[in-house]
N, C-alpha and C positions, 0 to 999 in steps of 0.2 A: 436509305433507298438508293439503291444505283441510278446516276443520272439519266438512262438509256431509257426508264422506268417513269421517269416523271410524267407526268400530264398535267392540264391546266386545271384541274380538280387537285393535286395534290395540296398538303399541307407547305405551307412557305417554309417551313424548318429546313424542308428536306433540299431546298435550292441551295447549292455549294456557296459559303461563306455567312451561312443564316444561324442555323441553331434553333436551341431553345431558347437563349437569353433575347438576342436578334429578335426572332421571333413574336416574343412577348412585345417588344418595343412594336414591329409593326403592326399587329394584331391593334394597339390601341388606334389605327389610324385607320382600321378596317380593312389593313393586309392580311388574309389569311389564307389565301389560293397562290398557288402560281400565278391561278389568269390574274384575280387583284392586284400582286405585285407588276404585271405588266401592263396593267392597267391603270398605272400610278406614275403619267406620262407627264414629261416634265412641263415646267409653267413659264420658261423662257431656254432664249439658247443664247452663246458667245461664241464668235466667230474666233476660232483660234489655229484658223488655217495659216495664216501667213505669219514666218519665222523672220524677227527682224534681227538687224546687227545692232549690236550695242554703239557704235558710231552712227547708227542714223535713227536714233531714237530722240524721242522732243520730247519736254517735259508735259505732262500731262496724259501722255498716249497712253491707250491702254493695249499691250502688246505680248506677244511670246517670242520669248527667249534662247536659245541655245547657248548654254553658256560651263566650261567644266569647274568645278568646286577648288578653291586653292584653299581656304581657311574654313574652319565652321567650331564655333561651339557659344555655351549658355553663358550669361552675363546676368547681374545682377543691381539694377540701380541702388541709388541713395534712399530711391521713393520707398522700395522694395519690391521692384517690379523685375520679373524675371523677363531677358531678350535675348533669343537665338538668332546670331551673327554670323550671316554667312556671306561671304567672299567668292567671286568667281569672276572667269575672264570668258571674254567672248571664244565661241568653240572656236571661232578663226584662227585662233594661236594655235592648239591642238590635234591632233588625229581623231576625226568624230564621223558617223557615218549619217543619214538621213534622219528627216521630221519623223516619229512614227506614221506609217502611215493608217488614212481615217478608214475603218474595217466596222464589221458589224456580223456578227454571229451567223451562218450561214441558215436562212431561214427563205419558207417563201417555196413556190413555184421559179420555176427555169426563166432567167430572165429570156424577154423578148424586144426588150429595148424600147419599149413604153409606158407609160406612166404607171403601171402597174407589175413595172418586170419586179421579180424575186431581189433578193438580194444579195451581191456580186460574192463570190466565193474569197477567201482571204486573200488579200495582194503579196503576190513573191516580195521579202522585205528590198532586195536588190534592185528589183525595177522601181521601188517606189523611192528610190533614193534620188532619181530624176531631177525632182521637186527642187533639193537643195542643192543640187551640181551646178543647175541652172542660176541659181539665186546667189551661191554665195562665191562661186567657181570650183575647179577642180582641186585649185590648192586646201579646199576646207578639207577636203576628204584626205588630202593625203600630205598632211601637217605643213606644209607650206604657207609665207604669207606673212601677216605683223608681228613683229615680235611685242613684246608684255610690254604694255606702259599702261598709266593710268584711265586713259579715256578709253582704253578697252574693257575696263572694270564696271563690273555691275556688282551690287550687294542688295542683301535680302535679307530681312528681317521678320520675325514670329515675336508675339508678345506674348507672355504667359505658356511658349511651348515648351513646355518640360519636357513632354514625351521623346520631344524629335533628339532632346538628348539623352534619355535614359534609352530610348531605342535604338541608337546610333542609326539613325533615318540619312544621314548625312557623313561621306569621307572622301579628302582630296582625292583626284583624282577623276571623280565619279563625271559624267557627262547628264548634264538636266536640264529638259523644258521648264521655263519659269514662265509665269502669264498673268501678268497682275496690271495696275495701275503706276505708270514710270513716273519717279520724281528726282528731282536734282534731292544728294545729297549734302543735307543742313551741315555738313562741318565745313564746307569750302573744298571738299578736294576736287569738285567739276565731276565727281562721279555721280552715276546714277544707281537709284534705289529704289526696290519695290517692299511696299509694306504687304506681309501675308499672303503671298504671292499664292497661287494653287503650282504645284511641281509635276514632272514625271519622270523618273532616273531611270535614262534608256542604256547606260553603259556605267556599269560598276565600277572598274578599275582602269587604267591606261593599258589602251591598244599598243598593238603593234604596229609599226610607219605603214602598212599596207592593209587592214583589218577596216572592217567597216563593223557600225551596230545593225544586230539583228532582233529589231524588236520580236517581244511574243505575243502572243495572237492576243494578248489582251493589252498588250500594249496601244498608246494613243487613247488610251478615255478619254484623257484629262486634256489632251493637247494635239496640235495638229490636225483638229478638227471642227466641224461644226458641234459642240459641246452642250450635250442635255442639262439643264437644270433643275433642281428638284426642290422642293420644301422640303426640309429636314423633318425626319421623323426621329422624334428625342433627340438620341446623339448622334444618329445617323446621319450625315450631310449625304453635299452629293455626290462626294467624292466615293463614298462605300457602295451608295445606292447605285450609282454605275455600274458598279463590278457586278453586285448582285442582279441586275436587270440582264444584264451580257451574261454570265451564268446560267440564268435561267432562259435565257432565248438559245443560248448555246446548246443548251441539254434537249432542247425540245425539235429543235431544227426544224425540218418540215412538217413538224406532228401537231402542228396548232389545225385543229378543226376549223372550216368556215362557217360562221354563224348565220350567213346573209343569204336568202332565195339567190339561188344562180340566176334566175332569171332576172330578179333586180338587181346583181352586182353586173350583168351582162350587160341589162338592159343603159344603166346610168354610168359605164363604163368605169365601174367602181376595184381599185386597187383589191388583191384578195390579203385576207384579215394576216396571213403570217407576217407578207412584206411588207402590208401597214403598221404594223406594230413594231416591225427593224426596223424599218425605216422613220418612224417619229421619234424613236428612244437614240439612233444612232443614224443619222441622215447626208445622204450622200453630199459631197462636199457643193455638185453644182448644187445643189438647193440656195437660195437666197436666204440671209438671217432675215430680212423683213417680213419674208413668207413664213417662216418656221416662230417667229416669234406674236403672229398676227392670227399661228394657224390652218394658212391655209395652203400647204404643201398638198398632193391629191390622197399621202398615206394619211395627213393629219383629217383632209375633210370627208375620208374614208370614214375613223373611225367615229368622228362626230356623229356622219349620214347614220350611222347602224345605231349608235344609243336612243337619237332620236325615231328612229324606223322603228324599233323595238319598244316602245313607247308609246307610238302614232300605231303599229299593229294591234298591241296588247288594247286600248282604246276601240280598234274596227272591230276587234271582236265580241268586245265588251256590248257594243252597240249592236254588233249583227245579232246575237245572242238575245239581246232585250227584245229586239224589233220580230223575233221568232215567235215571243212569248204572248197568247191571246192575253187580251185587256179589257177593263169594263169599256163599250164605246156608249161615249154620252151623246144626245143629241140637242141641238138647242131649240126650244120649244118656245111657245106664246108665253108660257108662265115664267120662263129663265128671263124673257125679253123684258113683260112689266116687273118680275121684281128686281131686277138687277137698274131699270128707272125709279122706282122708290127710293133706292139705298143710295144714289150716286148724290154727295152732297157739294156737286161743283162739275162742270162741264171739263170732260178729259181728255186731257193734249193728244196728240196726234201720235205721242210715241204712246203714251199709252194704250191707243186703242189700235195701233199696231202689236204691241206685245201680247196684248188681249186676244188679238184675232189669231195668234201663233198658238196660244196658248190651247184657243177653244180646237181649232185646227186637227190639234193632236189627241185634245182628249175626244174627239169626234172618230179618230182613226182606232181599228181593231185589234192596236197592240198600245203599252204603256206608254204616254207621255216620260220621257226624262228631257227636262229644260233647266238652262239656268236663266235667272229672272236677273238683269243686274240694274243697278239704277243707281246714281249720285246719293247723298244723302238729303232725306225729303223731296223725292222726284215721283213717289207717289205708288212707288210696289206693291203696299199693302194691299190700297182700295183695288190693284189689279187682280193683285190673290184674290182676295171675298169674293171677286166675281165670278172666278173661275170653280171656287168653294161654291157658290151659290146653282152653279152648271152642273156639281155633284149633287149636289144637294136635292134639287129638284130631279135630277136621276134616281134619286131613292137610297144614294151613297152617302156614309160619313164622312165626316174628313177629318184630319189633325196638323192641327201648325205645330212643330216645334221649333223653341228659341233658346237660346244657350243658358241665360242669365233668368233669375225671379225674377229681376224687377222689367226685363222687356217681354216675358209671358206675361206677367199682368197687366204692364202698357199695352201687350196687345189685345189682349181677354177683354180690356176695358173699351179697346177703341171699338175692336168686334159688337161686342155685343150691344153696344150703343147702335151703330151704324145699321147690324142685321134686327135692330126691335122691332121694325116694323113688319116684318115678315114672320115676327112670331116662332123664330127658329132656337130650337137649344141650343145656349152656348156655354160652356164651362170649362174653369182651367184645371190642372193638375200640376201641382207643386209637391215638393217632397216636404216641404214647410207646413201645408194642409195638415189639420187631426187627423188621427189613420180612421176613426169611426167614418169625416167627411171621404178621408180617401176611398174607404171600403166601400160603402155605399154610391160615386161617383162612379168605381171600379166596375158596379151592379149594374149602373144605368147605360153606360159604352156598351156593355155585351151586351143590354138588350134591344139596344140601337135607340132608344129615346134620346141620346144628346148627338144631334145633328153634327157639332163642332165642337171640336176639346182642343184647347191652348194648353201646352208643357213645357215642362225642360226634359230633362233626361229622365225624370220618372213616367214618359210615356214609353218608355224604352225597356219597364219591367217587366219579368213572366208574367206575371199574374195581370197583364194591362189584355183585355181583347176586346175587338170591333167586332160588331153583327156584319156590318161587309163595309169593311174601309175601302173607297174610291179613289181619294185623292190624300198624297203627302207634301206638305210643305213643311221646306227646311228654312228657318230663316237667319243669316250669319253662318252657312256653310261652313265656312275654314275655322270656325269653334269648335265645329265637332269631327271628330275622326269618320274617315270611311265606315269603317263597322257600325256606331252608333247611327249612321243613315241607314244601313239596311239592316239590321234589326226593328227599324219601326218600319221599314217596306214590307220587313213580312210577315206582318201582323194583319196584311189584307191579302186576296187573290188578286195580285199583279196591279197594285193602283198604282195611278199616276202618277207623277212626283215630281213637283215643282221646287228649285233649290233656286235661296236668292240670299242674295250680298249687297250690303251698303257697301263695300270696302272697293272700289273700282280697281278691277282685275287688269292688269295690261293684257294684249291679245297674245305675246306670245306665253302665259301663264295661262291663260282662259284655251291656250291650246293643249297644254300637257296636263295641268290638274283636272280640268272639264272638259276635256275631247272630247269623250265618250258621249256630252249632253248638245244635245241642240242650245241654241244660243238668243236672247232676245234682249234690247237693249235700250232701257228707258232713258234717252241722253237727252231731255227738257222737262224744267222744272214747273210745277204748276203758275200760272200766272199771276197768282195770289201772293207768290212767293219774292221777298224783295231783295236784293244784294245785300250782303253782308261785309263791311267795311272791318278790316284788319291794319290792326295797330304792334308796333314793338314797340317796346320800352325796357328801359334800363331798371335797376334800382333806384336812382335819385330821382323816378317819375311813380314813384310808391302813393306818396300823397295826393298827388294828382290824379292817377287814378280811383283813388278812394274818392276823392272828391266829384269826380264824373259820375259813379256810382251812385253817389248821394243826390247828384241832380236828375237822374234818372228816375230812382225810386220816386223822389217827392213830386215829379209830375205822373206817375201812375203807374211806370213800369216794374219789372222785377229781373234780377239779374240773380246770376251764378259766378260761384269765386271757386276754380279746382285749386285742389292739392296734388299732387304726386303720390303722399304717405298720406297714413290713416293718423301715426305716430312718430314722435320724434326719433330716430336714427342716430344710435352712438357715431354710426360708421361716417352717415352723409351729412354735410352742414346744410340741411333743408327745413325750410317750414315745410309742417304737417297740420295734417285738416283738423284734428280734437284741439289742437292747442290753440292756433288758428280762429278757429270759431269762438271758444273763451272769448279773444283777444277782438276780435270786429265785435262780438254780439255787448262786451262792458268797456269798450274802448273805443271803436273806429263807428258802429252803428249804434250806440243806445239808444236811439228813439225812433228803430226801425225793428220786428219779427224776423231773426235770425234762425236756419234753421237748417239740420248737420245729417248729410247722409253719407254712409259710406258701408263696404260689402260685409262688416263684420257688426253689425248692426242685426237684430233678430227680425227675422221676414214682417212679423205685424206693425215692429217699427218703421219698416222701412217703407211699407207703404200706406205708412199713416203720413209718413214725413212727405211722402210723394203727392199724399191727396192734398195736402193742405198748403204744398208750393200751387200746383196745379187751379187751388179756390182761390188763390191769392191770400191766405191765412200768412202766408208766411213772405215776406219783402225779398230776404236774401237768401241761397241756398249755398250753405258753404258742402264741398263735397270734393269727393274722389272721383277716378275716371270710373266709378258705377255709369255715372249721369252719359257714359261714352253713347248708349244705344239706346234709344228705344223713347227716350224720355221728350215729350210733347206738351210745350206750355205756352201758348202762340202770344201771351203778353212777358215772355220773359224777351229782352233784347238784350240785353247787355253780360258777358260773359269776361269774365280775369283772369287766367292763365297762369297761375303762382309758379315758378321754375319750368318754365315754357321748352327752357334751355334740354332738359329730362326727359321729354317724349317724343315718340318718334310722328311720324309725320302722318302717317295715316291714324294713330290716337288721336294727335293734333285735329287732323280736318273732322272727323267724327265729333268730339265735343263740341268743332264750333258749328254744328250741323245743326246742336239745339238750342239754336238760336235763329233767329230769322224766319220762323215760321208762322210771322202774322204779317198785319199789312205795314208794321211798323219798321222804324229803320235800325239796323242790328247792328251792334259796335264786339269786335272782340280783342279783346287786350292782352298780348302774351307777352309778359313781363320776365325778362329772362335774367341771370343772374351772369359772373364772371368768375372767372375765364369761363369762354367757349370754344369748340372746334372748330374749324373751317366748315365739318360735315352738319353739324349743330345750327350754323347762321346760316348754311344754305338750303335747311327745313325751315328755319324760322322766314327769310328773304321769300324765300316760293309761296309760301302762305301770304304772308301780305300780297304778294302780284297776283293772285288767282283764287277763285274757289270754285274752279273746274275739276271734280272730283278724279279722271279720267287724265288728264293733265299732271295732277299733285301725284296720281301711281305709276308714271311714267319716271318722274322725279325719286321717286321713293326706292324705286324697282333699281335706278341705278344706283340710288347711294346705298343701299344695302345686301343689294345683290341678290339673285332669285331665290337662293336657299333662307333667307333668313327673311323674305318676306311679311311671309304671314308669322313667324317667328315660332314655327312649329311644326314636327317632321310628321306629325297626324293629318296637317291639312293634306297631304297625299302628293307634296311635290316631291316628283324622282329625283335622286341623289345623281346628278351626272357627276358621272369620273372625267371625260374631257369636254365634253361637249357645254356652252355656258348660252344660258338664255338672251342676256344681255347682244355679247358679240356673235351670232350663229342665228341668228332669225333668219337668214333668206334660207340655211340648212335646216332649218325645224318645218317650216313650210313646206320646202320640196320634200323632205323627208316624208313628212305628214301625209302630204298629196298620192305620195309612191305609197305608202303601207295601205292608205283605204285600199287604195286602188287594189295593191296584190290580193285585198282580204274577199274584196267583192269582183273583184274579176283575175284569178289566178290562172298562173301560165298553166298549170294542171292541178287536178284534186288531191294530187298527192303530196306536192309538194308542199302545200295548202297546210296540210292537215300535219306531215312530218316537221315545221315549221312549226303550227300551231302547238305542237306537242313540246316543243325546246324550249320556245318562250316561255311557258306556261310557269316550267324550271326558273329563269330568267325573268320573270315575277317576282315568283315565290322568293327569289333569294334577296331581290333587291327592292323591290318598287312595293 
């Protein structure tokens, strides 16, 4: 494809110096566009503006070079390690012409000299010679000055470069940027030495006494600049990746489209998309590295503002869209009021019946409720759902909880239908577990609207599943299930309402790009019934100790939980596993306690047989896997042991120790970690013992693992940013936020509106 041809939809092959091979390599990193590839902006910079002399260099610095080639070639130690040795004197001695100077593919609107001007057309190499006239004198240019002695000598070293010698990369004479880290050279000669230096060979052979170098337009990536950094892709470093980035900006010049309403690049006085994307890959030299490394240059916060805009848009419309849509409107009547006082078994906090009144609020308005419901773990969501179920209910609507896992549909089937007895309401679950005759016939009773309430997992999400007139959905543990899996059971009613809730405390700037689209309500206290829960670490050599606390525990009435990690022992990992485990406390560490072993590979009727009979007190100890993470309610179990504490992550952690402390008794959790650990490893375990503020601990979590790996799955529906990061860019994700409602619900015109709505829609599709 001729470059004159390209556009940001092209194939990345076709960008000069790609290929097929090329190609392949970046396609795995999710390069396969033009735009991709220039969207694959770098993740630091080095300031490699200033050209130092080999006399005024101090050991340590890390510095660029000008220096011409006397010696070079491959050597081989004793070890068998191959080392390319190369020899060079400061350009002082020689006839050398200027730093390249720092240039950027000519891209961009007409500069106007502010923060958004284009980007500056290539610099005449002769005026930009300035630079070093200035700095080193006249005589560098025109061979005048030191003659050769040692402390003019720099040397440069490659370990393992074979190439640089079969490709003869290197021959006296030659003049080259070197930029490495300076050290005195270990043999004593007072010279100095850079190991793996990064190069740029601006003059090939020896000038003439009056000759200057004439870099070429792609000369200076590497040097004499403020210098992009990349992540390698395979073998790609950054040194290729430059080239190729400068290629492809080069071929496209002013022909990158703007993606941003004019009105809000006008309005926020936003850099347009060509120059911001020259200018963060190849950035003018005033630029500060603090600011280019931090971010926040106005190309870099350019291009954050638009991934986040396009996001925070994609989200207004999601919402203008629902809010268009009629809905069933409930009203709350004398009978919502008495029965929702029968079933309350405990006087409910204040956040509660704030989240309650949000709730009724909405399903009271003539379009669909979308909320998320979020609460700590045991702050009491459930009893808020029922009530809001009981608001349908008495409107003459069904409703459906779905939960990810069997055993938190039957925790919650059990707690429901307890709780709604008195009211005489159908309740029943739907498990894939169920006989198909129970299923077939359950299947019967939803379509003919006699089961008030149906608790599932994913098998409410079947064809063959219909409601007589579903009202209300609740989702409960959201980021288990993909987007699709939610609204395939949305539309299995006419426009019900939908309630989505999370034990997993969402930070707000997550709670702003996966659930923008949902209204927001926020159970942050726990019922008063509930008592703190005291967290403990412990080593291995505190193993029997533990056991033995256990053992004081039970024999005064309680009942404890011992996790595992594994189901089964691991050739790969040295970890205890829960079957073997359980063996070993039930004929060894407990015999004259009801030991008793659950975990996910256990068949559904086991598994909550073993649940009923922890739950009656049949059973003392519950050896298990993180099944027991959700759902699981036993208000005399207190006491909880943590086997390889060291192996989960941190919102796992605070979840299991959730089921615990849910009576009036005092809760102990023991996470006994193993060794070695990581730094990131003791600072999940350390935050657990100081806190069991669930909102706190995702604050914690959110940095050590960083927003994509969160919820630890690309289904929860968090977008892939290319530069823009949750973390560092929250006051950017707000205002961005702020500006997309805003454009969606009050646009500078209807057309703009809609020609926009139309792009993103693209701009979804491909990415989000």
């Amino acid at each position: 494809m001729p470059a004159s041809k390209l556009t940001l939809s092209s194939e990345v092959k076709y960008v000069k110096g790609v290929g097929p091979a090329r190609a392949e390599l970046l396609a795995s990193r999710g390069i396969q566009t033009v735009e991709d590839l220039l969207y694959y902006t770098p993740f630091r910079y080095e300031d490699r503006t200033r050209i130092s002399r080999v006399l005024d260099l101090l050991p340590g610095q890390t510095a660029t070079v000008l220096a011409k080639v006397l010696t070079c070639g491959l050597t081989k130690t004793r070890g068998g390690t191959y080392i390319y040795d190369l020899a060079a004197v400061d350009a002082s001695d020689s006839a050398v012409g200027s730093p390249p100077a720092a240039q950027r593919p000519e891209t961009g609107a007409p500069s106007d000299g502010g923060p958004s001007a284009g980007v500056p057309a290539r610099q005449d190499p002769s005026r930009a010679n300035s630079g070093l006239r200035s700095e080193f004198g006249l005589s560098a240019l025109r061979g005048g000055g030191r003659s050769r002695h040692s402390k003019g000598m720099i040397r440069c070293k490659w370990f393992n470069a074979v190439y640089l010698e079969k490709a003869k990369v290197f021959r006296p004479g030659q003049t080259v940027f070197f930029y490495g880290k300076v050290d005195r050279d270990p043999y004593g000669t007072g010279n100095f030495q850079i190991i793996q230096p990064q190069f740029e060979i601006v003059q090939e052979s020896e000038p003439g006494p009056e000759s200057e170098v004439k870099p070429s337009a792609e000369a200076s990536l590497q040097i004499g600049r403020m210098v992009p950094i990349y992540q390698s892709v395979g073998t790609l470093g950054s040194r290729v990746l430059r080239r190729l980035v400068w290629g492809a900006l080069a071929s496209l010049g002013r022909q990158i489209p703007e993606c941003l309403p004019e009105s809000v690049r006008v309005k926020n006085k936003l850099m347009d998309r060509a120059s911001a994307l020259g200018q963060t890959h190849f950035p003018d030299q005033e630029q500060r590295l603090e600011d280019l490394c931090q971010f926040r240059t106005p190309a870099q916060v350019r291009l954050i503002f638009e991934e986040f805009f396009n996001v925070g848009a994609g989200l207004a419309l999601k919402r203008r869209k629902a809010k268009s849509v009629p809905g069933v409107q409930f009203g709350v009547t004398e009978n919502v009021r008495q029965a929702i006082k029968k079933i309350l078994p405990f006087h409910p906090t204040a956040a509660q019946k704030r989240a309650l009144k949000e709730i009724v609020d909405d399903m009271r308005s003539p379009h669909p409720m979308n909320r998320l419901l979020q609460g700590d773990v045991g702050s009491g969501k459930t009893i808020v759902a029922v009530q809001a179920a009981i608001v349908a209910i008495e409107g003459g609507c069904q409703v459906a909880l779905m939960a990810p896992t069997e055993i938190l549909a039957m925790q919650h089937y059990f707690y429901i239908k307890q709780l709604l007895r008195p009211l005489s309401y159908q309740v029943d679950v739907l498990t894939s577990a169920r006989k198909a005759s129970e299923k077939a016939k359950l299947k019967q009773r939803i379509a003919a609207g006699v089961v008030n309430l149906v608790v599932g997992t994913h098998a409410l999400i079947e064809g063959d599943v219909e409601f007589a007139r579903l009202g209300l959905v609740v989702v409960d543990e959201q980021h288990r299930f993909g987007v699709l899996q939610r609204y395939k059971l949305i539309r299995k009613g006419p426009a019900p309402h939908v309630l989505v809730m999370t034990a997993t405390p969402i930070p707000r700037t997550l709670a702003l790009t996966v659930y923008g689209d949902l209204d927001y309500s926020v159970i942050d206290e726990l019922p008063p019934n509930r008592t703190p829960i005291e967290t403990r670490l412990l080593g291995e050599q505190d193993r029997t100790r533990a056991f033995e606390f256990i053992r004081a525990k039970v024999r005064s009435g309680e009942q404890a939980y011992v996790v595992y990690p594994l189901v089964e022992e691991s050739d790969k990992l040295e970890l205890r596993a829960a079957e073997r485990m359980y063996e070993q406390l039930t004929h060894n560490v407990f015999p004259e306690f009801r030991v008793g072993l659950l975990h996910g590979r256990l068949p559904s009727e086991e598994k909550e047989r073993v649940m009923q009979q922890f739950k009656a007190g049949e059973l003392h100890i519950l050896v298990s896997t993180t099944v027991v993470e959700v759902g699981v309610d036993v208000p005399n179990a207190t006491v909880m042991l943590i086997e390889h504490a060291e192996r989960f992550g941190l919102a796992p952690l605070h979840q299991l120790r959730g089921r615990i402390g849910r009576g009036r008794g005092k809760s102990t959790c023991l996470l006994l970690a193993g060794e070695p650990r990581t730094e990131v490893a003791d600072e999940r375990l350390y935050t657990l013992t100081q806190t069991t503020d669930g909102f706190r601990i995702a604050e914690v979590d959110l940095k050590l693992r960083g927003p994509g790996d969160f919820f630890g799955t690309r289904q929860a529906g968090i977008p892939a940013f290319r530069i823009a990061n949750l973390l560092r860019d929250q006051q950017i994700l707000e205002w961005a936020k702020r500006e997309a409602f805003e454009f969606v619900e009050r646009p500078a015109s209807r057309e703009e509106l809609e020609d926009f709505a139309q792009s993103l829609r693209k701009v979804w599709r491909q990415r989000y």
